[in-house]
N, C-alpha and C positions, 0 to 999 in steps of 0.2 A: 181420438185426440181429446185431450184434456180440457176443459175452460182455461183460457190464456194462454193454452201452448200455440208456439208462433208459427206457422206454415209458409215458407216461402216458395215459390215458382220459380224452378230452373229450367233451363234446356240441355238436355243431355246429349251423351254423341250422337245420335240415331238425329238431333235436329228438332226432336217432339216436346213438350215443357212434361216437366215431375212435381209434384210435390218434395219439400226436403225440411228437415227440423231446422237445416245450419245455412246462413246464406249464405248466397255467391260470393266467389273470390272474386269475380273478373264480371266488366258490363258490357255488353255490346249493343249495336244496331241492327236492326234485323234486315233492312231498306238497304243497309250495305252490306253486310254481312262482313262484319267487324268486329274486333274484341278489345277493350284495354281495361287499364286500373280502374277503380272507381274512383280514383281521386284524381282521371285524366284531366287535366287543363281544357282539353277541346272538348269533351263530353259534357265540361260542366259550366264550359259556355254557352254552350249548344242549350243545353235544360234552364239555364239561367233565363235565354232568350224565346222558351217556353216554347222549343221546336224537341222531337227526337224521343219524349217521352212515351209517347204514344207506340214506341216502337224500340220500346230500351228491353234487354233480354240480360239474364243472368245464366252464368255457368259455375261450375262448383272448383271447376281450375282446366288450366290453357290447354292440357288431352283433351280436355271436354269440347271446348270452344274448336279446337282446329279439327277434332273427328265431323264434328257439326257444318263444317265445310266454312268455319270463320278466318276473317286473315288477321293475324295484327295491329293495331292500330301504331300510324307511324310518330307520332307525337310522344303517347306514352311508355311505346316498348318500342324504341327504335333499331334494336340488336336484332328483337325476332321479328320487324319489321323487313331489316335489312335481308336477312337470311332466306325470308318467304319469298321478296322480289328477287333474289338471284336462284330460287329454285323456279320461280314462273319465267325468268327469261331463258331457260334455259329450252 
């Protein structure tokens, strides 16, 4: 790796972190094992109020995040929010 080249921390399917040149599309919590936008409204409440960082995780996109055993976050993807609680009540 180069002087200045950027190395970001993901978590891949397997649930393990990687090294990656490009960062995460999608943020989660690790405590709830959760996934949403980075520009979710509750996540960046949550860091505002200086809880949650301590335990924020990146994935490189949602295969990633759901192989990794995360659910949707209901705030910022309410669709695949909706989708993941009607496959768990079933």
């Amino acid at each position: 790796m180069g002087q200045g080249e950027r190395r970001y921390t993901l978590i891949g399917s397997d649930g393990e972190p990687y090294r990656s040149r490009t960062p995460g599309t999608l943020g989660g919590y690790r405590r709830r094992r959760l996934y949403g936008r980075l520009d979710c409204p509750s996540a960046l409440r949550s860091i505002a109020a200086g809880h949650y960082v301590a335990h924020r995780v990146f994935f490189a996109d949602e295969a990633t995040a759901v192989a990794a055993g995360y659910r949707p976050c209901a705030v910022c993807l309410p669709v695949a929010y909706a989708r993941w609680k009607r496959r768990m009540s079933r």
